[in-house]
C-alpha positions as a Markdown table, in Angstrom:
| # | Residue | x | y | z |
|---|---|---|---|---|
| 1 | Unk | 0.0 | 0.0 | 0.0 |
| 2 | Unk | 1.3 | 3.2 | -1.2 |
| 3 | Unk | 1.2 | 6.3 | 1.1 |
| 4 | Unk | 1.8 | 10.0 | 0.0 |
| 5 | Unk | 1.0 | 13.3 | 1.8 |
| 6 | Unk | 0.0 | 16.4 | 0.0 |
| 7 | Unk | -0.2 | 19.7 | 1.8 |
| 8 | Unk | -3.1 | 22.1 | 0.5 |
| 9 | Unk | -3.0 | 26.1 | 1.0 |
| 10 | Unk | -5.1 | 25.9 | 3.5 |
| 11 | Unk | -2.6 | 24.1 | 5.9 |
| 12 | Unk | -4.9 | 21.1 | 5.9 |
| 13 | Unk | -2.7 | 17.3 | 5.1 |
| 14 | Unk | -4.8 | 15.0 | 3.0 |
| 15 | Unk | -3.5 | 11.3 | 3.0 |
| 16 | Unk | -3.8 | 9.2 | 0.0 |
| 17 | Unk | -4.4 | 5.3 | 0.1 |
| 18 | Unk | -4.2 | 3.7 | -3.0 |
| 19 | Unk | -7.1 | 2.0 | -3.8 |
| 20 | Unk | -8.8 | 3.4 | -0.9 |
| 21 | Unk | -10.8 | 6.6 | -0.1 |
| 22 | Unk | -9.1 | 10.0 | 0.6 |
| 23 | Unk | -8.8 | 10.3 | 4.5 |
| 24 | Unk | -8.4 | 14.6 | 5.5 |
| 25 | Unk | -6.7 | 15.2 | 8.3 |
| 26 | Unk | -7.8 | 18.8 | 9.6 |
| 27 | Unk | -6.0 | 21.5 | 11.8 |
| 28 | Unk | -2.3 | 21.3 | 11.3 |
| 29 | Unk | -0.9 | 24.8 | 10.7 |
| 30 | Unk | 0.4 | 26.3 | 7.4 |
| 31 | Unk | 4.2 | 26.6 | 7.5 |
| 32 | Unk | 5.5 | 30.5 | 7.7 |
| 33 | Unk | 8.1 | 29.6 | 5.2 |
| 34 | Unk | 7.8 | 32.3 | 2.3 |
| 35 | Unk | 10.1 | 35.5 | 2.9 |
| 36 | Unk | 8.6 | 39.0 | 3.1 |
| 37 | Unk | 10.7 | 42.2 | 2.8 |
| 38 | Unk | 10.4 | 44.7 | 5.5 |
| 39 | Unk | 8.2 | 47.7 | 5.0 |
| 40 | Unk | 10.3 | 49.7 | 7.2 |
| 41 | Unk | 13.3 | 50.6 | 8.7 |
| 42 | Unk | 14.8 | 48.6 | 12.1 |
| 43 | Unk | 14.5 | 51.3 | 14.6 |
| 44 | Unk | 14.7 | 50.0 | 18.4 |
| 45 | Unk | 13.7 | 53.4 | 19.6 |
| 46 | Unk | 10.3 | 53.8 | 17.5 |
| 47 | Unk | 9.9 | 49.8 | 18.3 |
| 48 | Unk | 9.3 | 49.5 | 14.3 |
| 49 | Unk | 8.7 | 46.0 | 12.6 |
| 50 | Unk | 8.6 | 44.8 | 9.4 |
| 51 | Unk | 4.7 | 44.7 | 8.7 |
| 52 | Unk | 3.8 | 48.1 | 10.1 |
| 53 | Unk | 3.5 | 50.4 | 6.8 |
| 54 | Unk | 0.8 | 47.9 | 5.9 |
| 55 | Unk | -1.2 | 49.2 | 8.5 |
| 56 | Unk | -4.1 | 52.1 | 8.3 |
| 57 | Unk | -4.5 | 55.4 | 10.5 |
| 58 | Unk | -6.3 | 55.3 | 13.5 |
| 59 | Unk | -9.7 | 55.5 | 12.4 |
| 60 | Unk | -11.2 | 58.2 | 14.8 |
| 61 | Unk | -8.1 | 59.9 | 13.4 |
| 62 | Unk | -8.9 | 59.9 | 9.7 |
| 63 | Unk | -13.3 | 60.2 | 10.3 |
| 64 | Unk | -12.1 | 63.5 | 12.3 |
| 65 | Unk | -9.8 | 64.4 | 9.2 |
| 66 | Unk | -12.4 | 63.7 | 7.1 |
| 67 | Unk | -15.0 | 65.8 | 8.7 |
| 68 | Unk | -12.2 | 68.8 | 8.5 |
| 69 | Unk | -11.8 | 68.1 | 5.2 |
| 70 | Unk | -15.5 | 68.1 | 3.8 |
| 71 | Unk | -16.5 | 71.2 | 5.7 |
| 72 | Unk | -16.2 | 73.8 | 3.0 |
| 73 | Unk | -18.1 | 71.6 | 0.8 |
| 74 | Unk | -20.9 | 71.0 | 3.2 |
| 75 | Unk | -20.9 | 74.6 | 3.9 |
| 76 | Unk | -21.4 | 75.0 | 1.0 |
| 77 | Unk | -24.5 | 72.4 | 0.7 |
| 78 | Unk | -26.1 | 74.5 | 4.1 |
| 79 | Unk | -24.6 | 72.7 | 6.7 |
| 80 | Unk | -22.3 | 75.6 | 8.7 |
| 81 | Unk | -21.7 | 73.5 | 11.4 |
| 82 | Unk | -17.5 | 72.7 | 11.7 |
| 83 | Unk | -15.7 | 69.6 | 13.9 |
| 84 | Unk | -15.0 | 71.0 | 17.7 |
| 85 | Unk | -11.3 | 70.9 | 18.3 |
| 86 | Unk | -9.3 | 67.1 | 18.8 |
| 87 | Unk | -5.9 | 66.7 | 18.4 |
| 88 | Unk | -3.8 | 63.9 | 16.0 |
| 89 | Unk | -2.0 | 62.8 | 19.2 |
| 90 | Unk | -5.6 | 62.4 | 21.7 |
| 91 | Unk | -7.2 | 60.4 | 18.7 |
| 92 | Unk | -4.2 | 57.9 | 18.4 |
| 93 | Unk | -4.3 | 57.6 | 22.1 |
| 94 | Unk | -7.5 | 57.2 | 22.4 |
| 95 | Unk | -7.9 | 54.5 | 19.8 |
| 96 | Unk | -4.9 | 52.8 | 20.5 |
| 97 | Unk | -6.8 | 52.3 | 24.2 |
| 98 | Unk | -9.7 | 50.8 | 22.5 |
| 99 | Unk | -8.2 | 48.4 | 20.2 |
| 100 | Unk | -6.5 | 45.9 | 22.6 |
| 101 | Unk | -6.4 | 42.2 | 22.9 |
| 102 | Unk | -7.9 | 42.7 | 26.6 |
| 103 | Unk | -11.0 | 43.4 | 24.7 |
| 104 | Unk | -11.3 | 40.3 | 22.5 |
| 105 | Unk | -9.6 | 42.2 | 19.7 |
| 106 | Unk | -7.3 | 39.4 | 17.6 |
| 107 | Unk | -5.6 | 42.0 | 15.9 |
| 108 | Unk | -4.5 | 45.0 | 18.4 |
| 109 | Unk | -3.0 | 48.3 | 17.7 |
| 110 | Unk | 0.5 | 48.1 | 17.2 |
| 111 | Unk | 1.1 | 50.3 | 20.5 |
| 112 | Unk | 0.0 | 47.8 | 23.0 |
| 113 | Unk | 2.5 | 45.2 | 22.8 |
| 114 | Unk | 5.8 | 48.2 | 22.1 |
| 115 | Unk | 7.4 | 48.6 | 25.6 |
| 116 | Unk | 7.5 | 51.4 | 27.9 |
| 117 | Unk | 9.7 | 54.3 | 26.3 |
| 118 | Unk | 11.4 | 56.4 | 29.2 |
| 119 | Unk | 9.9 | 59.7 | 27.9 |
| 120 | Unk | 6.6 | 58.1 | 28.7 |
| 121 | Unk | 7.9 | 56.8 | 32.0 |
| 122 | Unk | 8.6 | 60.1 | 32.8 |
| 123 | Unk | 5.7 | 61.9 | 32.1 |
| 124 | Unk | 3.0 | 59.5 | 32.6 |
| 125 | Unk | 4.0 | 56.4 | 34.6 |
| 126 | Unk | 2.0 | 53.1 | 33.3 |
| 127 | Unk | -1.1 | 55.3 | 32.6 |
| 128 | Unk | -0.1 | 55.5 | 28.7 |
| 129 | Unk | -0.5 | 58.6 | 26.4 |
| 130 | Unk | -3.4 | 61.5 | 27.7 |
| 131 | Unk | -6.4 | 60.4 | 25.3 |
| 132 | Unk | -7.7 | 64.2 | 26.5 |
| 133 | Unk | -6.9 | 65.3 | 23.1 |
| 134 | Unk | -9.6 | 63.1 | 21.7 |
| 135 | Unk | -12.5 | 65.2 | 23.4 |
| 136 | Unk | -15.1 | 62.4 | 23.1 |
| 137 | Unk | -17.6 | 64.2 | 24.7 |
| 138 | Unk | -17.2 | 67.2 | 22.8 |
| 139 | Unk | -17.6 | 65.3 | 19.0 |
| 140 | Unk | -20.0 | 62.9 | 20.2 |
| 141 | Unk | -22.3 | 66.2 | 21.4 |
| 142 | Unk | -21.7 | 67.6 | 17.8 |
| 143 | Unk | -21.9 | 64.4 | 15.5 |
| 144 | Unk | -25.7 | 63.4 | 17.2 |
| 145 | Unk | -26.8 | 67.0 | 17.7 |
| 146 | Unk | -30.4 | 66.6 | 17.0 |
| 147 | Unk | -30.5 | 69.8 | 14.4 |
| 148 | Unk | -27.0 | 68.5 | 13.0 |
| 149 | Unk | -29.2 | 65.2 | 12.4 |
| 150 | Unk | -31.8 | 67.3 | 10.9 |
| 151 | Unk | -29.6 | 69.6 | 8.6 |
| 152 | Unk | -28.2 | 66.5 | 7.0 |
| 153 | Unk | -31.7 | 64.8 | 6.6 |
| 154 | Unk | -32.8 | 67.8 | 4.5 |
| 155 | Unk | -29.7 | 67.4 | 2.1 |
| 156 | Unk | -30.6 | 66.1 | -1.3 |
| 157 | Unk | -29.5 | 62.4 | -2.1 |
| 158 | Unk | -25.7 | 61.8 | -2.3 |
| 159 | Unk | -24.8 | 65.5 | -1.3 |
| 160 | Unk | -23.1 | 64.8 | 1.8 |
| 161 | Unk | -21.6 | 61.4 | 0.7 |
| 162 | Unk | -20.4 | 63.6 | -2.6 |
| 163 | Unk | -18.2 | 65.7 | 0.4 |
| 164 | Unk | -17.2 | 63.1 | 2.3 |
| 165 | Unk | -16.0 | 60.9 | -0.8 |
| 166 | Unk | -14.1 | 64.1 | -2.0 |
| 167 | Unk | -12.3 | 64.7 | 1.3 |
| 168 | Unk | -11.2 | 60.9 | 1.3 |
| 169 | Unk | -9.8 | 61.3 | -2.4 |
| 170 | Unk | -7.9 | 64.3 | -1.1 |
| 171 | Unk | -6.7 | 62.4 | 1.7 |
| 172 | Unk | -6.1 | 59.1 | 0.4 |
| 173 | Unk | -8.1 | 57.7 | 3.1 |
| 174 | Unk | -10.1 | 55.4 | 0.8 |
| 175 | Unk | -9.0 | 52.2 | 1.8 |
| 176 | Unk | -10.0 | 48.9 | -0.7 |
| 177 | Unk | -11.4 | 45.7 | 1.3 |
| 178 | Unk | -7.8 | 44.0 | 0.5 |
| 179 | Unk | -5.7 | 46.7 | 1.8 |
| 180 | Unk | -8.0 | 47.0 | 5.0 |
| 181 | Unk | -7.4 | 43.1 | 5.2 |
| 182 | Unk | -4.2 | 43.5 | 4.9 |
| 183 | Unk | -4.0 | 46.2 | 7.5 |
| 184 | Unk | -5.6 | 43.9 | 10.1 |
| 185 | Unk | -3.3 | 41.0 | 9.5 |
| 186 | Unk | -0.5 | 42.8 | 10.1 |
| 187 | Unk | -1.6 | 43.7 | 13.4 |
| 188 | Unk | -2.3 | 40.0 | 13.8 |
| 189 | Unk | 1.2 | 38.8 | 13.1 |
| 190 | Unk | 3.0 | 41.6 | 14.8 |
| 191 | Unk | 1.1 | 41.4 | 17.9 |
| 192 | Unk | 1.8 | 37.0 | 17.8 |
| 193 | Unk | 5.1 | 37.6 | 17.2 |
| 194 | Unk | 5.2 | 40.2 | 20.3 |
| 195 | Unk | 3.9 | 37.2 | 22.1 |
| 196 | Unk | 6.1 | 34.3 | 20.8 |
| 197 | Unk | 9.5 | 36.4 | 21.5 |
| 198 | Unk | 8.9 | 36.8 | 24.8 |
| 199 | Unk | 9.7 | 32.7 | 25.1 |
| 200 | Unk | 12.9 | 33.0 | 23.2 |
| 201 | Unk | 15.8 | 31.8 | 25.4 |
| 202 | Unk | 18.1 | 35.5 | 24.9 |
| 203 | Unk | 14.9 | 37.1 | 26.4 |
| 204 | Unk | 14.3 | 34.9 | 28.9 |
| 205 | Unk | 17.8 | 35.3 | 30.2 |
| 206 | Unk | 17.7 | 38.6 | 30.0 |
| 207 | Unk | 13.8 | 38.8 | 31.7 |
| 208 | Unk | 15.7 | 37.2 | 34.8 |
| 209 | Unk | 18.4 | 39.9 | 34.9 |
| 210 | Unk | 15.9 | 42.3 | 34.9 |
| 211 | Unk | 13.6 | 41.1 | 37.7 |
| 212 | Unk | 16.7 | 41.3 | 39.5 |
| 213 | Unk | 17.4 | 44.9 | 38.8 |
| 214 | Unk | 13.9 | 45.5 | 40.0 |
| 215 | Unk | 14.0 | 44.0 | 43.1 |
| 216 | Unk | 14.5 | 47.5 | 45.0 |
| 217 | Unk | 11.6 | 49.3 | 43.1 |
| 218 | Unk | 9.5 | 47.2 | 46.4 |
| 219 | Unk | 6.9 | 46.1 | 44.2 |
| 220 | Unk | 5.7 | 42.7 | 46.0 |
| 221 | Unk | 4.4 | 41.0 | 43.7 |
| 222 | Unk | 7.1 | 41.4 | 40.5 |
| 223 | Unk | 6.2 | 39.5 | 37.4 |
| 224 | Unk | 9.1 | 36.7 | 35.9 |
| 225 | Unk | 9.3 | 39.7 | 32.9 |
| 226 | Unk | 8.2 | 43.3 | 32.1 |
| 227 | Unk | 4.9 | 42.7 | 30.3 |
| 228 | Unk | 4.1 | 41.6 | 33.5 |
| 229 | Unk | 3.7 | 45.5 | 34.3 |
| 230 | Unk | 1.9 | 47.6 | 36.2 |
| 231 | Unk | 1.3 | 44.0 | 38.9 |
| 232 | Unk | -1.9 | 44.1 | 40.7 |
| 233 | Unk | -0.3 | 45.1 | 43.6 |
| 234 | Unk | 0.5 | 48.6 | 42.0 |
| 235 | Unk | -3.1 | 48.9 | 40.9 |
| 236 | Unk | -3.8 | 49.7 | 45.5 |
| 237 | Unk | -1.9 | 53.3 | 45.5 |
| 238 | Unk | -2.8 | 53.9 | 49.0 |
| 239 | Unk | -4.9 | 53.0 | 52.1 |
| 240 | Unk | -7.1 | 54.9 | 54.6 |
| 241 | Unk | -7.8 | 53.5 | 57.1 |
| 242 | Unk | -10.6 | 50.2 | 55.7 |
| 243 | Unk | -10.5 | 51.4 | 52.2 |
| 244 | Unk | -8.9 | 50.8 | 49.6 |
| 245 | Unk | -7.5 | 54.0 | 47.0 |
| 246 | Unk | -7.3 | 52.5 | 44.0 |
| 247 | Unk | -5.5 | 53.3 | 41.1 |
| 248 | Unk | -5.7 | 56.8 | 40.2 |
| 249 | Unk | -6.5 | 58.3 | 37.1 |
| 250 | Unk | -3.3 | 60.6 | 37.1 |
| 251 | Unk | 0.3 | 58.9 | 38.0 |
| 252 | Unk | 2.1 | 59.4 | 41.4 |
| 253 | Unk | 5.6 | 60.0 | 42.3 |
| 254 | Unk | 6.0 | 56.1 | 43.5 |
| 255 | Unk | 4.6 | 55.1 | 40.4 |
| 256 | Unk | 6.4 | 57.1 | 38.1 |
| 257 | Unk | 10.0 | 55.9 | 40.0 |
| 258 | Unk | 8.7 | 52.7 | 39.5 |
| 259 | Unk | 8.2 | 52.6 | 35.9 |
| 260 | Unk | 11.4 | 55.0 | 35.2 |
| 261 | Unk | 13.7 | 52.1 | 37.0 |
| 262 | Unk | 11.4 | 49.5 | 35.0 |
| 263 | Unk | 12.7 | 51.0 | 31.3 |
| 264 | Unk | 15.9 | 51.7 | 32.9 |
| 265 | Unk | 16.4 | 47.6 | 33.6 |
| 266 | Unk | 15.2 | 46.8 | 30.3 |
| 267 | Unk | 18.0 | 48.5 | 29.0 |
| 268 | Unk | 21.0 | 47.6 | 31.2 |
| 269 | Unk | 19.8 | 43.7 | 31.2 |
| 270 | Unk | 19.7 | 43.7 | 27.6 |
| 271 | Unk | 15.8 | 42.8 | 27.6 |
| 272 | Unk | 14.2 | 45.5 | 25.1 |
| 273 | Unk | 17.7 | 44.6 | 22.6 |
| 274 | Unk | 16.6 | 40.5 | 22.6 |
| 275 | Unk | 13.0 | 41.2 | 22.4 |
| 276 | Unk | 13.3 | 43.5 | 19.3 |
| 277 | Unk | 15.6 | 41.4 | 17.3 |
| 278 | Unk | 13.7 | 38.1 | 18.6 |
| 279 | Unk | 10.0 | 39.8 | 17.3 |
| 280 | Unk | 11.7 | 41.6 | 14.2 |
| 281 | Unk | 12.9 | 38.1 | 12.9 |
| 282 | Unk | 9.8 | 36.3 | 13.1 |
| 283 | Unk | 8.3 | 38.7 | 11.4 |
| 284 | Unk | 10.6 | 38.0 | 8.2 |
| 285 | Unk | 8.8 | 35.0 | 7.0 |
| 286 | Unk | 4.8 | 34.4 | 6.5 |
| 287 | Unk | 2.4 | 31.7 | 5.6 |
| 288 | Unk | 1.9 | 31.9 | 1.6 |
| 289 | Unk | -1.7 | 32.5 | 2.3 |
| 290 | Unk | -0.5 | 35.8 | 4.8 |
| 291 | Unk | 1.5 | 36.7 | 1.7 |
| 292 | Unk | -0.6 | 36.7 | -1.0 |
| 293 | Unk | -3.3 | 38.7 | 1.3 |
| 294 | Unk | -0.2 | 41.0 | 2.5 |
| 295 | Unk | 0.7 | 41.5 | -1.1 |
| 296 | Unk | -2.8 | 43.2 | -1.7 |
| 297 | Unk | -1.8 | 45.9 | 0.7 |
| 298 | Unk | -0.3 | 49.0 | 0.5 |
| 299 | Unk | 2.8 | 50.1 | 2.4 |
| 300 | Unk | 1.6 | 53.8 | 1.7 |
| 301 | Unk | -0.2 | 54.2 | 5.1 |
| 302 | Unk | 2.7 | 55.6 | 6.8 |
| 303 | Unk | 2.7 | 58.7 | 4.6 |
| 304 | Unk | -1.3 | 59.1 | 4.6 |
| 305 | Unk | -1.2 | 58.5 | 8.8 |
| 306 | Unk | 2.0 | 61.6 | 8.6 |
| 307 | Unk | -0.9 | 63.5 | 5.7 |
| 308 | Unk | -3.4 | 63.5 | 8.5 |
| 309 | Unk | -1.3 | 64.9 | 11.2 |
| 310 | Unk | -0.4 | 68.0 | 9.3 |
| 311 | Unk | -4.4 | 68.4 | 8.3 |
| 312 | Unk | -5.5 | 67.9 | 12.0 |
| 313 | Unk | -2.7 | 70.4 | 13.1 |
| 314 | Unk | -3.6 | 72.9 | 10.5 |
| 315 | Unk | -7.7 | 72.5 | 10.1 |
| 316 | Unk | -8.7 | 71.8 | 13.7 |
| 317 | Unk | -10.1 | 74.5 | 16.1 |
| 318 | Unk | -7.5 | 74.9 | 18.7 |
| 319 | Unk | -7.7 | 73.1 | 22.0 |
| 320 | Unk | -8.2 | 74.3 | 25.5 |
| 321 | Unk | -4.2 | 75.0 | 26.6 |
| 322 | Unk | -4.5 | 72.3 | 29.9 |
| 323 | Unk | -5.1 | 69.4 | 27.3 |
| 324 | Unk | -1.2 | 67.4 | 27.1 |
């Protein structure tokens, strides 16, 4: 009896017994065997990886672009009734908050597995970038404002999709179903091969050193590695008396010494060196099926996220000068 083993794109094995009926055997994975050429440059400081000029703007960032953009033209339509003031910098932040794993996501933003930078540290502890700049409040007030609602409802057929659709050509925001797809499976992969370089042996080794460094920061409960931070122990800032303070909103002093000494040990152990050349490698090769969907991206969406910076910065109102 004659056995031989096929392999089909979809990573499923199918078994063939001659002169007997085809047995499939599902579920075994498709090898990540085809080579894919970096989109970017290495850079250690800006945590870059290969796959990342595949991925999209923020999306509150470019609707909010958008809405700067089509103004004239629906002012022109009767509807005199501008974006409030956001900044490029809230709206990243305040996505990049949303669009975690820790919220069932499979393919989170690219910030949430980069590690703490000691600017960040400084400034803001574990708390992450101020998502003030996003004023929520302020463009969800405007976008359902009941005679907005009604101003746009009087509008002849296709006017306002006429502005918007002009405001996306200017931008280059129009993104095909392949290139959104694309988009998301880069977040995939970089985000699993965030994951799998943690278990390398270099960053295991140098996970160890670090928990050593951090032994004086006093944190009780220290983690085996620093993804591992802010422990639940840090999440009780203080006590009085039978309750419990819990984890403010703004960072403290003991925090903020904490996570400075945190980015500091990542450095001298050699940690954030092994984890970036351990996650950059495995992002070198791909399933052929991650290819062929990769190669119906585009690698342009580094210049359109850098195109709606400068248009926030230069159409928006200006915000209020306490928002960081």
């Amino acid at each position: 009896m004659q056995i031989t083993n096929r392999v089909a794109k979809t990573g499923t094995v199918v078994v063939v017994l001659a002169g007997l009926a085809t047995v499939v055997v599902h579920g075994l994975p498709e090898r990540a065997d085809v080579a894919v050429a970096p989109t970017v440059e290495q850079d250690s400081t800006a945590w870059a990886m290969p796959l990342d000029a595949f991925v999209a703007p923020a999306s509150s960032k470019t609707t909010y672009a958008e809405d700067l953009v089509a103004q004239p033209c629906l002012r022109k339509a009767g509807i005199d009734d501008p974006a409030p003031w956001a900044t490029a910098a809230g709206l990243q932040a305040d996505d990049d908050a949303a669009d975690t794993a820790a919220r069932a996501n499979p393919a989170p933003a690219l910030a949430t597995t980069r590690p703490l930078t000691a600017a960040l540290a400084e400034t803001r502890g574990y708390h992450g970038p101020s998502a003030a700049g996003a004023n929520q409040e302020g463009l969800r007030q405007w976008g359902y404002d009941p005679d907005r609602q009604a101003a746009f409802a009087e509008l002849p057929d296709d006017v306002a999709a006429r502005c918007w659709n002009a405001a996306r050509k200017t931008l280059g925001t129009t993104l095909r179903g392949t290139e959104q797809t694309a988009s998301e499976l880069a977040q995939r992969l970089t985000y699993l091969a965030a994951l799998d370089a943690r278990q390398d042996d270099p960053v295991r080794t140098a996970a160890a050193v670090w928990r050593t460094c951090m032994a004086p920061s006093g944190v009780p409960d220290l983690p085996a590695g620093p993804e591992g931070m802010p422990t639940p122990s840090m999440h009780v800032s203080a006590r009085d008396g039978d309750q419990v303070v819990l984890f403010s909103d703004d960072p403290g002093r003991a925090e903020v010494a904490v996570a400075g000494r945190d980015v500091a040990c990542q450095e001298s152990s050699g940690y954030r060196s092994a984890l970036y050349a351990a996650e950059w490698e495995r992002l070198l090769h791909v399933t052929a099926t991650d290819a062929a969907a990769l190669r119906k991206g585009s690698t342009r969406q580094p210049q359109v996220d850098a195109r709606l910076d400068r248009v926030i910065a230069r159409l928006a109102p200006a915000a209020p000068a306490d928002v960081d």
